[in-house]
C-alpha angles and dihedrals in degrees: 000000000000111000086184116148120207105191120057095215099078094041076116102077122061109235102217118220125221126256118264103186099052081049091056092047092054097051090059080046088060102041087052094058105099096254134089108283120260093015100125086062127190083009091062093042084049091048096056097039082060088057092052093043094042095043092229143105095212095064109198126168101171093137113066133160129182121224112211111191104209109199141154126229124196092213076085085083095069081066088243085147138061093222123042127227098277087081101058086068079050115054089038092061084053094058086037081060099043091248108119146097083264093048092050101046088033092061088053086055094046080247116157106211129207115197102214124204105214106151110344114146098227126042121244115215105216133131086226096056119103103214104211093138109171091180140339094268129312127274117268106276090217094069105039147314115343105223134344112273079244096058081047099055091048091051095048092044087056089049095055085048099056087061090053089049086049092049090045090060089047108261114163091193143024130215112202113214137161142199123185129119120254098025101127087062094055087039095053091049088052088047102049090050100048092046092044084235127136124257093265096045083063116030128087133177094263109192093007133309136187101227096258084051086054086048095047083052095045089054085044094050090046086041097056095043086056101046092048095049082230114183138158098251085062104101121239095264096056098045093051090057096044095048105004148105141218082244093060104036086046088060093045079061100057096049097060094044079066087067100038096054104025109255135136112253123214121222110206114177144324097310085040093051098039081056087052097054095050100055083053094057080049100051107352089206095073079072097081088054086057120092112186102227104184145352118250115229083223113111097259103041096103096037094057090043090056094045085053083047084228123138115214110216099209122063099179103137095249128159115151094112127208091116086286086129090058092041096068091056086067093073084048106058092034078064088047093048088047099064092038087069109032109024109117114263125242084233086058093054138048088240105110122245117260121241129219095240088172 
């Protein structure tokens, strides 16, 4: 695995690699269980890539948090959305209380969720929110630069060290979320550049759009790329803080402290997953931290997932955000798990063993 680092400005951190050895153990695990082998799919292939990330055979994550990264962006101001900024604040009070669509299906999934400022424009007073606000929302993206590469290193560093936090109070996984108005535009624009795809290829109506609202959004997203001169050979650094948010770069963050102290990442939706793409360009080894959850039903889900070379499990055509789509892959792979310890052993039957004839 590559531990190659491609921006000078986080040489300071060690990207850790998986462990191939405990991989290679629990894929014996797994061909011993009394079941033909590979069956269980993309769980059993989840299952084993834990073992690698988390450096153990017995591979547990029964302390999981999930990290929602709660940020403004001016681009809200072309009407490219149905609701306007003020709800991000307050949407975000509401996972701070315990009171949101996150809160409500994380419980379910025994998920402990933070609520992060990292670039609202109001301040929310609430004992659950983490204050790491970098600035009161981004620029509008259709006018010009969205923050300063300095704004956006500093985002993506707090990020990195949310995860650490998260490892220091004995997480074993991390669940990446978002809420801020306006972030499948900036989204969409990061997209289209990254992809190399136009502004339609790539756009949806997020949280819900007339169709002239979906056109106005389209011009906004192939404005924003123009003005900002926007293409693929800009690092991610510089293309977060062309056509970025705090959300995003938060989340870039995140993914490579997966890498840094050793956790699983996981990717929600299109925001989530655009995140995701930028910190690989930025050290192709945080790849190998991230696990794809779900596939968006916004035009681009599917295209950002293949450039990462990542497969989501769950097609379910969801799109609300907060982390809510990751979240669901968690019931799943405690099922997996599981089976990995406690299914019978073909040593412990008289059904022979089945063979890789690949």
């Amino acid at each position: 695995m590559s531990n190659e680092i491609l921006n000078n400005e986080f040489s300071q951190y060690t990207f850790k690699k998986t462990d191939t050895s405990v991989i290679n153990r629990v894929k014996k695990n797994w061909n011993s269980i009394a079941k033909p082998l590979g069956s269980l799919g993309r769980l059993e292939e989840i299952v084993i890539r834990l073992s690698g990330i988390l450096g153990d055979e017995n591979v547990r994550i029964d302390r999981r948090c999930a990290l929602i990264a709660c940020a403004d962006n001016g681009v809200v101001a072309e009407g490219v959305t149905q609701s306007d900024s003020a709800v991000t604040a307050l949407v975000a009070g509401e996972i701070a209380a315990g009171k949101s669509n996150i809160n409500v299906m994380g419980a379910a999934a025994n998920v402990d969720v933070y609520a992060v400022d990292v670039g609202m424009m109001q301040d929310v007073f609430c004992e659950g929110i983490l204050s790491r606000k970098v600035a009161r929302g981004t620029a509008n993206i259709a006018k010009g630069p969205a923050m300063s590469r300095e704004q956006a290193l500093q985002a993506v560093n707090t990020g990195i060290s949310l995860v650490g936090e998260m490892k220091d109070k004995g997480y074993q996984i991390v669940v990446t979320g978002e809420m801020g108005i306006g972030n499948t535009t900036t989204s969409s624009a990061l997209a289209a550049v990254l992809l190399g795809r136009s502004a339609e290829e790539v756009t949806g109506r997020g949280a819900g759009l007339t169709t002239e609202g979906l056109r106005k959004k389209i011009q906004t997203v192939q404005k924003a790329v123009e003005v900002n001169h926007a293409t693929a050979q800009d690092d991610s650094l510089l293309l977060l803080s062309k056509l970025g948010g705090y959300d995003i770069a938060a989340m870039t963050g995140m993914f490579l402290g997966g890498a840094v102290y050793g956790l699983p990442i996981l990717i929600d939706g299109i925001i989530s997953s655009v995140a995701a793409l930028l910190a690989y360009r930025l050290v192709p080894a945080c790849r190998d931290y991230m696990i794809a959850t779900h596939v968006t039903e916004e035009p681009a889900g599917i295209a950002v997932l293949n450039a990462l070379g990542l497969q989501p499990v769950i097609h379910a055509g969801m799109y609300l955000g907060e982390g809510t789509g990751a979240v669901c892959l968690l019931p799943l792979l405690d099922i997996a798990l599981s089976e990995y310890r406690y299914a019978h052993r073909f040593s412990e039957t008289d059904i022979v063993q089945y063979e890789d004839l690949k």
